[in-house]
C-alpha positions as CSV (number, residue, x, y, z in Angstrom):
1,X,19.2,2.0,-2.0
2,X,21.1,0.3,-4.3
3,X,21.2,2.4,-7.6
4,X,21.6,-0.8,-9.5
5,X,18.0,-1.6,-8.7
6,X,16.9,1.8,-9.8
7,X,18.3,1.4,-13.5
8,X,15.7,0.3,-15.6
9,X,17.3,-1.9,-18.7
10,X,17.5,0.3,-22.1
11,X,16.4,-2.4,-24.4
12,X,13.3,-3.8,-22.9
13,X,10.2,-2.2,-22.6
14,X,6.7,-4.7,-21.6
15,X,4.9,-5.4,-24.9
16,X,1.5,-6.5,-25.6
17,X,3.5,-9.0,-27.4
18,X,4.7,-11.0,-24.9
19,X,2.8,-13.1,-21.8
20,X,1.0,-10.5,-19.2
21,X,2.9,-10.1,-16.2
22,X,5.6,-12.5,-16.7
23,X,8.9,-12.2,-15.0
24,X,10.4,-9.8,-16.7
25,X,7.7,-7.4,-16.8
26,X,7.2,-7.9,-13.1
27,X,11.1,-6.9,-12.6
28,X,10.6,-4.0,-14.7
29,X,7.8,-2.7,-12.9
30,X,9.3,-3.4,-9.8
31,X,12.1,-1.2,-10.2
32,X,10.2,1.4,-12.1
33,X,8.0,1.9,-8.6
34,X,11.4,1.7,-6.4
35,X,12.9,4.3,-8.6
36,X,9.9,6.8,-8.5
37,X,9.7,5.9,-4.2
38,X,13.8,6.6,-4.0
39,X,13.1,9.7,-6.0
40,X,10.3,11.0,-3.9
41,X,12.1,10.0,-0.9
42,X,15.3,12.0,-1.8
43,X,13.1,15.1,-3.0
44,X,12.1,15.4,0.1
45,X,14.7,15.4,2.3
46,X,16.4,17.9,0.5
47,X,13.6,20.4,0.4
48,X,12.7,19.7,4.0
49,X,16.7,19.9,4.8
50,X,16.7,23.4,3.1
51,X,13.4,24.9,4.9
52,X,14.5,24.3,8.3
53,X,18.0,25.7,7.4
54,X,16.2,28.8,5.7
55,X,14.0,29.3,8.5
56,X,17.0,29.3,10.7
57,X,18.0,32.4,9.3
58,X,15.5,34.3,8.8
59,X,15.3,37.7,11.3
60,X,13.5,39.7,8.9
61,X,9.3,39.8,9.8
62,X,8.1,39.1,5.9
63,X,11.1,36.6,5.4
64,X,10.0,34.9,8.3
65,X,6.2,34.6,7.4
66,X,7.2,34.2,3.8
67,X,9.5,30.8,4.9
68,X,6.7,29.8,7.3
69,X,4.1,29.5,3.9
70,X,6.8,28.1,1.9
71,X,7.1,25.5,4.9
72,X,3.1,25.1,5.0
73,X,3.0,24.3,1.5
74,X,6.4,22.0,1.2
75,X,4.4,20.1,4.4
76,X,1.4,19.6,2.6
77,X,3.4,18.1,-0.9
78,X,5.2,15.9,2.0
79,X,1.8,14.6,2.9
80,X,0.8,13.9,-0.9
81,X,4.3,12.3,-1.1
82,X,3.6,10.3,1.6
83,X,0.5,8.9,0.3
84,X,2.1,8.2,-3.3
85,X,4.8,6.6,-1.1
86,X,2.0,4.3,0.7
87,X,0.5,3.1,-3.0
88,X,3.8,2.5,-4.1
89,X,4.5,0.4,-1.3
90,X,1.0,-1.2,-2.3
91,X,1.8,-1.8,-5.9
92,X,5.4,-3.2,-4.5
93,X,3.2,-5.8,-2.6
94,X,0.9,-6.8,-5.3
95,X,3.8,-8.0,-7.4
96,X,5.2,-10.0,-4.6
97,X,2.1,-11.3,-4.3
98,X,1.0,-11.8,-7.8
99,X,-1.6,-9.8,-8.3
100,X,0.1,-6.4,-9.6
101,X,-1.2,-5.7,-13.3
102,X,-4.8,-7.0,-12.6
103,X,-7.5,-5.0,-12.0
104,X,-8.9,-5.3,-8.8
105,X,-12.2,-4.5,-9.7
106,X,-12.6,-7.5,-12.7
107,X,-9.6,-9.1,-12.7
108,X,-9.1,-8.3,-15.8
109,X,-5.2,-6.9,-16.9
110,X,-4.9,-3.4,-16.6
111,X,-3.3,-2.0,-20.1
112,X,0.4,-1.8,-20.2
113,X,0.5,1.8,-21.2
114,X,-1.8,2.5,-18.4
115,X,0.9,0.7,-16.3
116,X,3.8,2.6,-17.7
117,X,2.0,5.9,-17.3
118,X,0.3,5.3,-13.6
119,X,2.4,2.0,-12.2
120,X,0.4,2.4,-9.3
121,X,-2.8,2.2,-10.9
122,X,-5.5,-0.9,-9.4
123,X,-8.1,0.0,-11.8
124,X,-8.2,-0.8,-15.7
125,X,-9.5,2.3,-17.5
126,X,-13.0,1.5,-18.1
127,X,-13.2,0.5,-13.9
128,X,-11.3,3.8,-13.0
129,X,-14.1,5.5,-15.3
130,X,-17.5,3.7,-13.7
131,X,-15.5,4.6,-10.5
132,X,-15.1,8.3,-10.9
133,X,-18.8,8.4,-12.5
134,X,-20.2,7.0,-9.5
135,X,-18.1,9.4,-7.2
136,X,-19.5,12.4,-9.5
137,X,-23.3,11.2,-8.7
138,X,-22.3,10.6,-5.3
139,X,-21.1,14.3,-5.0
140,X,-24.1,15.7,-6.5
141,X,-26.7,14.1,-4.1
142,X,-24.8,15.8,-1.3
């Protein structure tokens, strides 16, 4: 990836004073997402990359188990990296498309520090919150 796209500029951040979702904040977010997605991606590799090689050498019985846990768990944050890799990818669409900063729930713009914070988010706050709430009610009548 090109680590130009990756720089986010020093002197602009999105402002409430300023027109929601124009070009520039679309740009911004943009790269903010392929920044965190290069990140993640190169993360990975490189703990993956050092797992196989550590399992390689391991002859020792504990060493052996102890790498294969290590390996279990760096599998299961490859999963969960995969999945944030998947919204990401989402969110990348929705700005292509137009729709990234809205809530998809009302339609409504999701808060620019919400953005900043959770650039993947779909929800505003108060939908994220009726959300969870009916999840919690949900789970209790199981």
């Amino acid at each position: 990836m090109d680590d130009k796209i990756c720089e986010l500029p020093d002197d602009y951040k999105p402002s409430e004073n300023e027109e929601f979702m124009n070009d520039r904040q679309r740009e911004y977010f943009r790269r903010k997402l392929l920044c965190w997605r290069n990140d993640i991606e190169r993360g990975t590799e490189v703990i993956m990359k050092y797992l196989s090689e550590e399992g390689k050498t391991c002859t020792d019985t504990a060493d052996r188990a102890s790498t294969e846990t290590d390996l279990a768990y760096e599998l299961k944050s490859k999963e969960r990296a995969r999945k944030l890799i998947s919204k990401i990818d989402e969110a990348l669409l929705r700005i292509k498309k137009g729709t990234y900063g809205y809530c998809e729930e009302t339609g409504e713009p999701i808060a620019l520090g919400r953005l900043e914070a959770r650039p993947v988010a779909m929800l505003s706050v108060k939908a994220q919150e009726r959300h969870e709430k009916q999840e919690r009610i949900q789970k209790d009548e199981e």
